[in-house]
Structure formats: C-alpha cells, structure tokens
C-alpha positions in Angstrom: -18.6 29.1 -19.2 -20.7 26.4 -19.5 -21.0 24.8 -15.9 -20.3 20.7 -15.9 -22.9 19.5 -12.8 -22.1 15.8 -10.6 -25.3 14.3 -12.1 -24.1 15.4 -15.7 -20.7 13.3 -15.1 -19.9 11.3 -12.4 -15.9 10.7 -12.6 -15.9 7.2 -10.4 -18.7 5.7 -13.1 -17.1 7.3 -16.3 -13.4 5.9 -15.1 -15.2 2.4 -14.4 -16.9 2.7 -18.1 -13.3 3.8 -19.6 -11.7 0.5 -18.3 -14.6 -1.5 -18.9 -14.4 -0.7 -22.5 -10.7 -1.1 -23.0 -11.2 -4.6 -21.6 -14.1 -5.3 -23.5 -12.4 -4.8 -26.4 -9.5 -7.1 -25.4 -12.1 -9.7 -24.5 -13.1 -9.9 -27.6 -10.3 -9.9 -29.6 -8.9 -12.9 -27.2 -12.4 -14.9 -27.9 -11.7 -14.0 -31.7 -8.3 -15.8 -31.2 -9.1 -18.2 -29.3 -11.4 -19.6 -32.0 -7.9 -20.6 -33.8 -7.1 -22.6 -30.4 -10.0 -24.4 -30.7 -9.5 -25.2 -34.1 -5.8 -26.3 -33.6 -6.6 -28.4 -31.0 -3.8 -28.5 -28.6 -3.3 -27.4 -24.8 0.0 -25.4 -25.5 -1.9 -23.6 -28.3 -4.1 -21.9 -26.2 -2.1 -21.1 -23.3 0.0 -19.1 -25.8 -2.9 -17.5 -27.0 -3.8 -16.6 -23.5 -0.5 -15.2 -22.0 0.3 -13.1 -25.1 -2.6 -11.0 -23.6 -1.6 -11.1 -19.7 0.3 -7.8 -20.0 -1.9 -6.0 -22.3 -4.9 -6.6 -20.2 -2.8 -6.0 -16.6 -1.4 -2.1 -18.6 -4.6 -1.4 -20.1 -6.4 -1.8 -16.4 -4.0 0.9 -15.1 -3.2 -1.7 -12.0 0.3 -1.3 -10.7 0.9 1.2 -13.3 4.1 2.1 -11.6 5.6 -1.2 -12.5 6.0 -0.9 -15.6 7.7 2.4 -15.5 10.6 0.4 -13.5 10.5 -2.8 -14.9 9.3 -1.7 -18.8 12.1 -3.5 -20.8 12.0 -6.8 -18.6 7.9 -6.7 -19.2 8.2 -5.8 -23.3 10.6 -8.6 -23.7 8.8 -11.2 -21.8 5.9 -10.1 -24.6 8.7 -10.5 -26.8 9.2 -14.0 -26.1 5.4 -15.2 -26.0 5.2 -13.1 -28.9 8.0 -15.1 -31.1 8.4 -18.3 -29.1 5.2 -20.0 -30.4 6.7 -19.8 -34.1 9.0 -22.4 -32.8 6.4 -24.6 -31.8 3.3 -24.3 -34.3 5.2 -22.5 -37.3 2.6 -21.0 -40.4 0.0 -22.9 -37.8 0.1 -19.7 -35.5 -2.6 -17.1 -34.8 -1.5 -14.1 -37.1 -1.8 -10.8 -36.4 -1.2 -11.0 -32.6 2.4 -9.8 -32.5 0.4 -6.4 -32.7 0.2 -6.6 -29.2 3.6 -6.3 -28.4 3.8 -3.1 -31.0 1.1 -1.9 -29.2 2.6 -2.0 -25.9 5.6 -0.6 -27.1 3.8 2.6 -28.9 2.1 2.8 -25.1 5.3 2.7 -23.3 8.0 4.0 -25.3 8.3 7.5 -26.1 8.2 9.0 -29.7 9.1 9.0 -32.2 11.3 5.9 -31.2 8.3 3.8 -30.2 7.0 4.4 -34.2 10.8 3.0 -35.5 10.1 0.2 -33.1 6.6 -0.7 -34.4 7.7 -0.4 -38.4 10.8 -2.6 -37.0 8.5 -5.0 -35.5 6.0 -5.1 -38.5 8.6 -5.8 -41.0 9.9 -8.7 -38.3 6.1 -10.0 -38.5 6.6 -10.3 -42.4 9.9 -12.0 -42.0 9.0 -14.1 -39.4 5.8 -15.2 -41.5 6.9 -15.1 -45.2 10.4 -15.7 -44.8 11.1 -18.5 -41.9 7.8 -20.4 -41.3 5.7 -20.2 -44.4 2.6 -18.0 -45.2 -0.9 -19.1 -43.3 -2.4 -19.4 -46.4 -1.9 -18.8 -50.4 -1.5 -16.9 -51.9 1.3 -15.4 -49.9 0.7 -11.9 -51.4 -2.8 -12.0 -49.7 -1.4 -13.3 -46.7 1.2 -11.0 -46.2 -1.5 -8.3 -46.7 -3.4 -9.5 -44.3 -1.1 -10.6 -41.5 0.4 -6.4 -42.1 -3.3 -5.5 -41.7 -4.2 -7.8 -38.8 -0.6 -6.8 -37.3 -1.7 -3.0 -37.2 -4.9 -2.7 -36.4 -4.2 -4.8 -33.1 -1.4 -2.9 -32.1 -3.3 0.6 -33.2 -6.7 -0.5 -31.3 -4.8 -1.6 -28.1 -2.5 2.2 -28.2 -5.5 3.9 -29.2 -7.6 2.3 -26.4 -6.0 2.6 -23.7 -3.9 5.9 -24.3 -7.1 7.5 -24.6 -8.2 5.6 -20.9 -5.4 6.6 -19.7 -5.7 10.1 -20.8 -9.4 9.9 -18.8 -7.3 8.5 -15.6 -5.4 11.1 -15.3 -7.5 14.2 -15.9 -9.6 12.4 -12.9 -6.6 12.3 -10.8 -5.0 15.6 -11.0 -8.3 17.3 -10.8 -7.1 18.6 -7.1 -3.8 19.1 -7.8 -4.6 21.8 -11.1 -7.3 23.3 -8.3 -4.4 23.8 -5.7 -2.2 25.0 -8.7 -5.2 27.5 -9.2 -5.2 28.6 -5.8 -1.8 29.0 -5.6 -1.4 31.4 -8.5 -4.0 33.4 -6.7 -2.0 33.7 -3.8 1.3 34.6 -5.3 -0.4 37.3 -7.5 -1.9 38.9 -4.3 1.4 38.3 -2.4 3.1 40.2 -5.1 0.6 43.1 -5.2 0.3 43.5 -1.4 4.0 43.3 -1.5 4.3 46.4 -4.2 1.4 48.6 -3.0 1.4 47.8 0.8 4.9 46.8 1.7 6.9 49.9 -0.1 4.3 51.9 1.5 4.9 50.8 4.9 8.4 51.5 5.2 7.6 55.0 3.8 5.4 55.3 6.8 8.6 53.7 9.1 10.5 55.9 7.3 8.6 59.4 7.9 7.9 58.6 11.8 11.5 58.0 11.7 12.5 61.3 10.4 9.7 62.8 12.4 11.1 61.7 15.5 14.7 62.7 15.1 13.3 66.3 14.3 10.6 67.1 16.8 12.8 68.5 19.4 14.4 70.9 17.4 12.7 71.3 13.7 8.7 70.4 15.0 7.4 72.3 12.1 9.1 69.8 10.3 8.1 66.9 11.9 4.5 67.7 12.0 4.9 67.7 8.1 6.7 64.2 8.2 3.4 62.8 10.6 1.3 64.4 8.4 2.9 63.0 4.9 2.7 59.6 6.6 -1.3 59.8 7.8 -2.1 60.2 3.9 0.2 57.4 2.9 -1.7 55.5 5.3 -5.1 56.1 4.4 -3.6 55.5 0.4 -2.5 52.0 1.7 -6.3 51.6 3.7 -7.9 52.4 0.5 -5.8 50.2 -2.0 -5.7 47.1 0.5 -9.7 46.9 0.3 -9.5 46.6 -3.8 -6.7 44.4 -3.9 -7.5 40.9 -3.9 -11.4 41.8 -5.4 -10.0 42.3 -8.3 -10.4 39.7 -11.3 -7.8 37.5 -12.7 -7.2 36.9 -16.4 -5.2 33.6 -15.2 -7.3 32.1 -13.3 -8.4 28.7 -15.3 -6.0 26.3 -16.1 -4.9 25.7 -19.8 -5.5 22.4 -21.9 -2.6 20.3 -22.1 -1.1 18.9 -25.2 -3.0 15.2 -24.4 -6.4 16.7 -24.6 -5.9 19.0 -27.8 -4.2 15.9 -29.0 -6.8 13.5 -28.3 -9.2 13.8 -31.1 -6.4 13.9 -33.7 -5.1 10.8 -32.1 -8.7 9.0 -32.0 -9.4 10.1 -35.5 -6.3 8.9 -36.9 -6.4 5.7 -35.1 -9.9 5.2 -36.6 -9.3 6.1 -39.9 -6.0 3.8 -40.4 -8.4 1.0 -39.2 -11.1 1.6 -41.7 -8.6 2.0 -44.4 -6.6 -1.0 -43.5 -10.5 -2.7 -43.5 -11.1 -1.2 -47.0 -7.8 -2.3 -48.2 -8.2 -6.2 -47.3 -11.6 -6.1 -48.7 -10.0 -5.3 -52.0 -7.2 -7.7 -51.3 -9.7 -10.5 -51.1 -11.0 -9.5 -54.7 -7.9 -9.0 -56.5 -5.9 -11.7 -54.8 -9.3 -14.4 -54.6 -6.7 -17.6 -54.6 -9.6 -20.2 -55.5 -12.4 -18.4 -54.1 -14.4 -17.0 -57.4 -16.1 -13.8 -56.8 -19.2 -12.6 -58.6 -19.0 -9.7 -61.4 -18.9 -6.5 -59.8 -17.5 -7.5 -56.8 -14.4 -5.6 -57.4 -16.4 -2.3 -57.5 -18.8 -3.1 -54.6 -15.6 -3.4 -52.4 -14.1 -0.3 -53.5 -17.1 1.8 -53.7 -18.5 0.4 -49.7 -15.0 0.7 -48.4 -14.7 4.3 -49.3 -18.7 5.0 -48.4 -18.6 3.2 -45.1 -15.6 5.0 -44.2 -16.4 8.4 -44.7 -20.2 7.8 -42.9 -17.9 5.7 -39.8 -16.5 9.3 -39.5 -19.2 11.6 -39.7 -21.0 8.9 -37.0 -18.4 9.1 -34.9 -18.0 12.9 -34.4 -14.9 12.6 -32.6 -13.9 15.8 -30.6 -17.7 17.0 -31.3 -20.4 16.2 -28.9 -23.9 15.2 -29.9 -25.1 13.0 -33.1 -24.5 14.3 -36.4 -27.9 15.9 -38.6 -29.9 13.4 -40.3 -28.3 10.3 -38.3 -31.1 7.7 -38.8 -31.0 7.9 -42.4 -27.1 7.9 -42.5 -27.4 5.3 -39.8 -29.5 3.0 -42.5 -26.8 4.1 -45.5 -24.4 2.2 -43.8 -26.2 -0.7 -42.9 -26.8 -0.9 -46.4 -24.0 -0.7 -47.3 -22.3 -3.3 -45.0 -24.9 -5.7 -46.0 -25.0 -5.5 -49.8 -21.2 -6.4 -49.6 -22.5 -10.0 -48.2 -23.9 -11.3 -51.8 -20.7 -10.3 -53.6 -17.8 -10.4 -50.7 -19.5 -13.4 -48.4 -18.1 -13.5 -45.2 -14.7 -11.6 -45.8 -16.8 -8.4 -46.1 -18.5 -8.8 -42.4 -16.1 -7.5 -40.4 -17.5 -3.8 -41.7 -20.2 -4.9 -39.4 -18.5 -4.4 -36.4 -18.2 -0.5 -37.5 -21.8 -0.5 -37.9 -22.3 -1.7 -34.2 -20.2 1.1 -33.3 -22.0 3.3 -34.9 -25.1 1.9 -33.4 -23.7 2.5 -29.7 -22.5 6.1 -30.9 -25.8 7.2 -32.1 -28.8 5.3 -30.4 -29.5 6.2 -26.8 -29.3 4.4 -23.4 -30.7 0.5 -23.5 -32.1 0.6 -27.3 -28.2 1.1 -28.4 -27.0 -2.1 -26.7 -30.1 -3.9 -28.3 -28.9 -3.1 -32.0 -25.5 -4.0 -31.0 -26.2 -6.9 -30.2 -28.6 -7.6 -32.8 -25.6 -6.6 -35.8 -23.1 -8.4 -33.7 -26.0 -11.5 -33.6 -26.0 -11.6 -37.2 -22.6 -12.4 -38.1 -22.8 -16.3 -37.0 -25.8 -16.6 -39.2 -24.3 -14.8 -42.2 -21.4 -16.8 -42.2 -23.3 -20.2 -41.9 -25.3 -19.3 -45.1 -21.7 -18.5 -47.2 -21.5 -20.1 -50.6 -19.6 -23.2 -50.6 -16.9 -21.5 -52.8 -15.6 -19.2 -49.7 -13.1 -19.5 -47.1 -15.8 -19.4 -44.5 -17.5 -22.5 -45.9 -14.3 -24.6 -45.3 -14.1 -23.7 -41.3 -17.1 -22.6 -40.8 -16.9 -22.7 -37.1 -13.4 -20.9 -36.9 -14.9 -18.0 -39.1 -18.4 -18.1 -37.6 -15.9 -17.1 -34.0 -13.7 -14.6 -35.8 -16.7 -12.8 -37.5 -18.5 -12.8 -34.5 -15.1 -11.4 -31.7 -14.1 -9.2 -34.4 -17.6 -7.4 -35.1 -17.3 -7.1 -31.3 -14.0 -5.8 -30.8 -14.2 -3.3 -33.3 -17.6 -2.0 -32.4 -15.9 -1.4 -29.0 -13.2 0.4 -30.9 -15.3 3.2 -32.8 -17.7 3.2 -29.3 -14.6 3.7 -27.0 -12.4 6.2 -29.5 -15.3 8.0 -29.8 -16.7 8.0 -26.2 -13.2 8.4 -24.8 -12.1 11.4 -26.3 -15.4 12.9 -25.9 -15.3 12.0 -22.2 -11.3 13.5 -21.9 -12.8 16.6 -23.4 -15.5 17.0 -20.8 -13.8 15.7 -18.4 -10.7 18.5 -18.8 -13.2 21.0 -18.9 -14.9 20.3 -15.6 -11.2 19.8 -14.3 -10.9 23.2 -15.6 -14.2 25.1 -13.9 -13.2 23.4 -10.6 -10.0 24.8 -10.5 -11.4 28.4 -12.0 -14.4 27.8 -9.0 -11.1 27.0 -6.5 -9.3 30.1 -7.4 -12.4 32.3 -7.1 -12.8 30.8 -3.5 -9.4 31.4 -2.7 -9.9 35.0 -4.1 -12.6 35.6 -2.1 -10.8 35.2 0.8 -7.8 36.3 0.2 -10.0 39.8 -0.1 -11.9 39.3 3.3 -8.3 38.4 4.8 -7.1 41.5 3.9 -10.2 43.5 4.8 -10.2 42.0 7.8 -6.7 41.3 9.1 -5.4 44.5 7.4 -7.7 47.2 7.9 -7.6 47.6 11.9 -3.6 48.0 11.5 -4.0 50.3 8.9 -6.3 52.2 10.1 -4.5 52.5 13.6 -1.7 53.9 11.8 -3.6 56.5 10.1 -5.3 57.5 13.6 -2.1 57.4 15.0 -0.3 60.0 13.0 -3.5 62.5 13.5 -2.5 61.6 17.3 0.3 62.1 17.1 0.0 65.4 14.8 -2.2 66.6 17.3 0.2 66.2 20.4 3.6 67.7 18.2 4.2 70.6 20.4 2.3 69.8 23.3 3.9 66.6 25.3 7.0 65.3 23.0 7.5 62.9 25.4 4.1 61.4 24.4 5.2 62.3 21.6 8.1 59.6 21.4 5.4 56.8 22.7 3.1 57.0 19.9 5.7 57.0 17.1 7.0 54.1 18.8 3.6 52.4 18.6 3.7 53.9 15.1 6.9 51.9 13.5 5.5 49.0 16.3 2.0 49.2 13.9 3.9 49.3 10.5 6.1 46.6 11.1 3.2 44.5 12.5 1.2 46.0 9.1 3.8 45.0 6.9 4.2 41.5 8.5 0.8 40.9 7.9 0.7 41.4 4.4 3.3 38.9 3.9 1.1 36.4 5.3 -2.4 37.3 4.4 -1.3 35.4 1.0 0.2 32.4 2.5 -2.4 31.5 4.5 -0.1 31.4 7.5 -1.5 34.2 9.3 -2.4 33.3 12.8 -4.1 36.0 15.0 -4.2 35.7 18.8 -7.7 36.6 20.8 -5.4 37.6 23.6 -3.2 40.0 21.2 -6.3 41.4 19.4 -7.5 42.6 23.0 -4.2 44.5 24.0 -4.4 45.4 20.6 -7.5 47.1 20.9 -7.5 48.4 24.5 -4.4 50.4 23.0 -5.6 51.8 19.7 -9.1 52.7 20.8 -7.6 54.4 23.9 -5.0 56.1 22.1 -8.1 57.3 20.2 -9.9 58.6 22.7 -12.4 55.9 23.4 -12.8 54.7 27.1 -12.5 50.4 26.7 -13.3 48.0 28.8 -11.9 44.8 28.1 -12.0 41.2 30.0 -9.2 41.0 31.6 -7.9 37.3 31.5 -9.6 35.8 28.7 -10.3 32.0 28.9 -7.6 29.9 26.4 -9.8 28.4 23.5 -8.3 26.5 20.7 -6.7 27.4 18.1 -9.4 27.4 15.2 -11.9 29.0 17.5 -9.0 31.4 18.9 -8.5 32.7 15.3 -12.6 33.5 14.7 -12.5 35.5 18.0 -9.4 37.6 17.2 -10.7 38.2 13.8 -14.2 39.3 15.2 -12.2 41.3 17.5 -10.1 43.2 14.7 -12.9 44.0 12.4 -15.4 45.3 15.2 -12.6 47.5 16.1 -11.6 48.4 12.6 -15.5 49.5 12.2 -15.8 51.3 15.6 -12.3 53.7 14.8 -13.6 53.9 10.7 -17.8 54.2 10.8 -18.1 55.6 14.7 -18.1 58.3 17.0 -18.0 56.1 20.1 -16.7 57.5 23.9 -16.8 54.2 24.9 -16.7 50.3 24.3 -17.3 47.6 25.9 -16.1 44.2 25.3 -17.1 40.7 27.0 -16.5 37.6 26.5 -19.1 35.0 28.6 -18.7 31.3 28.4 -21.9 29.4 29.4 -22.5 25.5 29.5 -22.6 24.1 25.6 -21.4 28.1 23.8 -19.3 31.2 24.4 -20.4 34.8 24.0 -18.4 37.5 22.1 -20.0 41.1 22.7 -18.6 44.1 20.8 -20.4 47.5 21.9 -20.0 50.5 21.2 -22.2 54.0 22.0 -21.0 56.3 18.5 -23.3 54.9 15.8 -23.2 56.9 12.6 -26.4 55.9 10.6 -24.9 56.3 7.6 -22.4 53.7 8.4 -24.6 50.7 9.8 -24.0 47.6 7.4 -22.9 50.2 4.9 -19.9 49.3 2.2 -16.6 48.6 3.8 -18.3 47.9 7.5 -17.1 43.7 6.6 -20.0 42.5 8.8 -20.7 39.8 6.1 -17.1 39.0 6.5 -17.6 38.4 10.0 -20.8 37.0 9.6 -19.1 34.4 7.2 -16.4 33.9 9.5 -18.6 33.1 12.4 -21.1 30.4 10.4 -18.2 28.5 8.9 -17.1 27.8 12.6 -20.7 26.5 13.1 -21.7 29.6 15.4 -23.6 32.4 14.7 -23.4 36.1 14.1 -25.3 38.9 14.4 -25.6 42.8 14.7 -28.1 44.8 16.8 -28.5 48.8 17.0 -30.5 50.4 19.7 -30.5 54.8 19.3 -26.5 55.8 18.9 -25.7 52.0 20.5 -24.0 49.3 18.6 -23.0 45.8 19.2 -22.0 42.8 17.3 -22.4 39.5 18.6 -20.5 36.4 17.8 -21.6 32.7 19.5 -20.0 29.7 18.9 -20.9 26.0 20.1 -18.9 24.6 22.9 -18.3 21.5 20.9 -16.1 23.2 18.8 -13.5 24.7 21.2 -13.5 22.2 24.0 -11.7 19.8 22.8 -8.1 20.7 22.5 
C-alpha cells in the first residue's frame, strides 16, 4: 500500500482549495449575469440577480450545513420565489438560464431519483415560463428555447456537480477519526471474541478440574492428582495460545470505499460530458437556427467536427478518476487550442465559450504558477475576440454584454473541468489516506492489544500452571494445604478469565498494591523467598497502572525464564522520580531478553509514561528497573 505522507496532502489546505473553487465558479457565473444587470439598467434587476445566488453560495460553502437539513423546503421555496418572481417584473427581459440554480439545489438536497423528476419538472417549467407566458429572449424562439434548456442545465449540473463533489471531500476529512476508531474497534471485538473462545472456555475447564479435584482428594487422591494434573496442561495450552492471539494479522483491518467515492468519477465524468455536449449542441444550434446572423460556408461542419474533437480531447485532459497528465499532453494541449480558435473565423463569438474548457484544461495539465498564467491568458482573450466580431453577429450588437458573458463564462467553466477533475481526484486520495490511517490505527491497537495480553495475562496464567504442579506435588502430603491452593487456584482462574474480558475493552485497570500481594503470594507459593515494600506510597492512577504492569511482567519472567530463591522488590521515591527495582538471583542465560521475556513491552510501557527502563545482569543476578519523573505522578 502506497503510503499518503502530510507534506503530500495537507487536508486543512485541500478543504480550503475545494471551497475556494466551488465559489470561484459561482463568482463567475454571477459576474457573467450580472453583465445583463448592467445592461438592463435598473436597481431591482440586479438585486434579483444577486439573491437568486444567496443560497447556492451559503450550501455550497458548507456553513450551517445543518440548516438546511431542517429547514430544506422553506430554503428551496424561497429560491423558488426569487427564482419565478422576477418574470413578473422584467418578463422575456430576464436573465435566462438562472432557474438552474434552484434545480441545482434541489438535485443537492433532495434525494433520488425524486430530485431528477423534480429537475425535468423544473426544466419543462423554465420552457413554459419562457416560451409560453412571457415571450422568448430572442428569435427565433426555436434557438431560444434551445438555449435557455442548455443554459438551464448546465447551471443546475455545474452547481450539483461542484459542490457534491466538495462535499464529498468535507466529509472524507471529517470522519477520518471516526473510520480509525471504527478500525480499532473491530480489532478489539475480534480479540474479545478469540480470547473469549480459546481463553475463557478454557478457564472454566481449569475451575472445573480443581473443582472435581477437590471434592475427591480425601477419598479418591489418585483421582484428583489426575484432575490437577489435566488442569496444569490446559494451563500451559491457554499460556501458549494467549501470547499468539492478538499478533496475529487481520484480513479486516482497512476500511472499505463507500458508494460516494466509487461513485465520484462516474458522477464527475457525466457531469462533464453533458456540459460539453450541451456546448456542442448550441454551437450547432447557432448554425442551423442563425436568425439574421449569416454564417460563412463550412461553418456548419466546423461546428460539428470541433464540438465532437474538443470533447473527446476535454476528456482525455481531464483524466477523471486517474491521477497524473495523459501521454503526449502538450501536443493534445495545442489540438485543442486549435481547435477552439479556428471556430472564431466561422462561429464568431458564439463559439468562445469552448475556451473556457481550454482553460481548464490548461489548469489540469500545466504545473504550479505557469498554469494560472495560461488561464488567464485564454480567459484574457475572450474580451478581445469578441470586440473584433464581424458586424453581422450578435456580439457586435451588445458588445459589452457579450464581451462580460464570454469573459464570466470562459471563467466559470474553466473552474468547472479544473474543480470536477481536481475534486474527484482529491476524494480519491483523500479516501485512501482515510483508509491507511485507519489500517495504521488498527495495527496500533493490535499491537497492544498483543502486549496487553502478554503482559496482563501471562503472570495469571502462568500462576495457574505453577499452581497445579503445587498443588500436584502436595496431593497426599498436607490436604489441608491442599484445600488452600485450589482455592487460590479457582481465586486465579476467575481473576484469569476476568481479565480476558477486559484486555479487549481497554478497561482493564491493574492496581500496584494488588500486583504486590499478588506477587508475594505466587512467588512464595513457588518457593521463592520475597521481599516486598510493605506500604507502598499511593501514586496516580496512570502512573499506578505502569507500576502494576512492570510488577506483573517481572514476575511473569522470574516464575517462566528463572531459577531464583529469592526476590527482592523496592520501590524508592526521591525528590523529582520514583524507583521501581525488580531482582531476582535465578538467571537462566538462555532466557535474558530472549523471546517471550516482554522486556520491550515493559520498556515501551515505561517511555510512553516519559520514564525510563532498563535491565542489568550481574553472574546469576537479575533486575529490571523502571523510573518515572515526579511530574507525572504528583499531581493527582
């Protein structure tokens, strides 16, 4: 797995550059409209032109997101009513196209497949509204009712494309902890689940066995010697198979794709593709349907054959769901410029707005500051094409109204193929980083769920398997001893098989106090002379829980890898740290920081509390140290 680093993709900047595009593009498409405010002249105009895109700009920054999940009809039919109210006011005189922001809203905020009946609803009310009540824009109506469908979808498309995609980004960002405690959590349940199945049905055979053992020593001893032995191997079973349990891999760790990243190139791609079509469509509108505007032979084919080219090269630039820039870009890159240019002797101005897909293909493919500098040189041409038009075109009768359009919509849509492009790209990466920190959060987890259960399980298990050869050993001999030790025996298996239960739920709290009556007991009923303080100091909790754990893993060594008579263990508390000493005087060589000794585990233990560790041998002497600041156990 390929790893995703913090300098490679920095979640705060990339959420910044999402909304920053979505907005951009919504910029410009208000500047493009706002052209026609100009042009009408009136106060009213414009501040209809402006609120219409008050709620598109508030959802698409993901502010107050919440809101509109409570209050979503009362929002869409306030956009309703700026969207349909200025009809009554300016008639054919309106902007058109701009109802697509209300579909586009809707697609964002209704569910499917009803939001799709609601934006053919609302496209077919556009028509209406245009062609049936106030009068077409312009003649001839056929053209116009093209081109106010057109205009219609590719606003409401850009703005659902947009910002579903942004959103998309937002929210891979903010779950990223919550799939990572998911991880972790998995991990514990499937080492719950195992310790339950191998350690806990294997503890109350144990129970079981000193049970049995018990009710037949004084009459049937034979018998319960065989009982006691039976439960000594089902003890050592349980020591061995506790050790492997939570090192083992798991085929579940990473968390799976969800249906809006898989989906997310598909959507981009279609989005992007119904927006050069519907582009490719008007520019053979504009031949067929010229109204008085005279075309130049050819023109027909030029706006067929660029519209299919430009397309098709618009897609291969924009490599959506692929990272990286496609072979041969540059001279691609250069096809289409070509291409959108040529279209300007036979086309005029109606053909420029390919050129704002050629400055998205610019941002696409260049790198760092040089891309921004052909943007803005493609974008920079559109005011000076359109004030060179032939008399004969539509341009040359407003030519500041189209010299605005040209100019916002080469913009707007250069953001659109940038930000379709960029987006998905940037869900994709950023799902799989999402993905590798929750993978990196269950190994952690798994990590320590296997030095919890070296650690917190092996001196109980190990006490029970020394306790049965104890006990074994004494059968016969002093029963009433006997009786002692298989009480400490169920006493050790129903401490074991508590233990388990928690090792997984991180709840397990060990006591410093506990872990030295604890240990006094075992290693005495094992034949090892202790010395033990004998009122410990209180410490808090956190540095409480290093000390008993220190405490159960020396012993665990000392009873597993030793021959030790004696032990000896002191706890001194001098001004700034405290002193944990472990000794022992049975050192096995073979033993000494061998597998299964878990001084790492201590060692780990002991640095993450800030205090330090450390193991010293001197002939058949032993000791592990452990030293922790007095900063961090002072302070209750």
């Amino acid at each position: 797995m390929r790893t995703v680093g913090t300098d490679e993709l920095d979640a705060g900047s990339e959420l910044r550059g999402a909304r920053a595009v979505v907005l951009g593009f919504l910029g410009a498409l208000l500047a493009g409209r706002a052209v026609d405010a100009v042009d009408h002249g009136e106060f009213l105009f414009a501040l209809f032109v402006v609120a219409l895109f008050v709620l598109p700009v508030w959802f698409a920054s993901g502010i107050a997101r919440a809101l509109w999940t409570r209050l979503r009809w009362w929002l869409l039919g306030t956009q309703a009513v700026l969207t349909y109210l200025p009809f009554v006011f300016f008639g054919n005189g309106w902007v058109g196209g701009i109802s697509g922001l209300l579909a586009g809203l809707v697609l964002l905020t209704v569910s499917a497949p009803a939001s799709w009946v609601v934006f053919c609803v609302l496209a077919v009310v556009e028509e209406v509204a245009w062609l049936g009540i106030v009068g077409p824009p312009y003649t001839p109506a056929l053209h116009a009712a093209m081109w106010l469908l057109i205009a219609f979808a590719n606003n409401a498309l850009a703005l659902f494309g947009l910002t579903w995609l942004a959103g998309l980004v937002r929210g891979i960002a903010s779950t990223r902890d919550e799939l990572a405690a998911a991880a972790v959590t998995r991990q514990r349940l499937a080492v719950a689940e195992r310790l339950r199945s191998m350690i806990g049905e294997r503890v109350r055979v144990v129970t079981d066995r000193a049970k049995a053992a018990r009710e037949a020593l004084t009459h049937r001893p034979d018998e319960a010697r065989a009982q006691i032995v039976a439960a000594g191997v089902t003890a050592r079973e349980m020591l061995s198979e506790a050790r492997a349990i939570a090192s083992d891999p798991d085929d579940q760790i990473g968390a799976r794709q969800e249906t809006g990243v898989v989906l997310a190139p598909r959507l981009a791609t279609g989005v992007l593709l119904a927006v050069l079509v519907l582009f490719a469509v008007q520019n053979v509108a504009n031949v067929l349907l010229p109204g008085d505007v005279v075309f130049p032979p050819g023109a027909l084919t030029v706006a067929v054959v660029t519209g299919v080219a430009i397309t098709a090269l618009q897609l291969r630039h924009s490599g959506i769901g692929h990272d990286g820039r496609p072979p041969a870009w540059p001279w691609t890159f250069a096809v289409q410029a070509v291409l959108t240019y040529v279209q300007y002797p036979f086309l005029g101005a109606a053909g420029l707005p390919f050129a704002g897909f050629l400055a998205g293909s610019a941002l696409l493919l260049f790198s760092d500051r040089v891309r921004w500098v052909w943007f803005g040189a493609i974008v920079a041409s559109m005011p000076v094409l359109v004030l060179l038009a032939p008399g004969g075109s539509r341009s040359a009768e407003s030519p500041l109204r189209w010299t605005g359009y040209a100019t916002a919509t080469a913009i707007a849509f250069g953001l659109l193929v940038y930000g379709l492009a960029w987006l998905t790209r940037l869900a994709v990466r950023m799902a799989a980083l999402r993905e590798e920190l929750a993978e990196l959060a269950a190994v952690r987890e798994r990590l320590r769920l296997a030095r919890d259960t070296h650690d917190l399980l092996g001196l109980g298990l190990s006490a029970m398997a020394l306790k049965t050869d104890l006990i074994a050993a004494l059968i016969g001999s002093d029963d009433a001893q006997v009786r002692c030790e298989l009480d400490d025996l169920v006493w050790l298996c129903a401490k074991a098989g508590n233990d388990a239960r928690l090792v997984a739920t991180e709840s397990l709290r060990l006591s410093f106090a506990s872990e030295l009556c604890l240990a006094s007991d075992i290693l005495t009923s094992s034949g090892i002379a202790v010395h033990v303080p004998a009122r410990p100091p209180p410490t808090p909790k956190d540095v409480d829980v290093v000390l008993a754990t220190v405490v159960r893993e020396a012993v665990t060594n000392i009873l597993r890898h030793s021959a030790a008579l004696h032990c000896t263990i002191t706890l001194v508390v001098t001004e700034g740290a405290l002193r944990l000493r472990i000794g022992n005087d049975g050192l096995v060589e073979e033993h000494l920081d061998g597998p299964g000794s878990g001084l790492d585990n201590l060692r780990a233990r002991v640095e993450v509390a800030d205090g330090r560790f450390t193991a010293r041998r001197s002939g058949r002497e032993f000791e592990v140290v452990a030293e922790l600041p007095f900063r961090r156990w002072t302070r209750r």
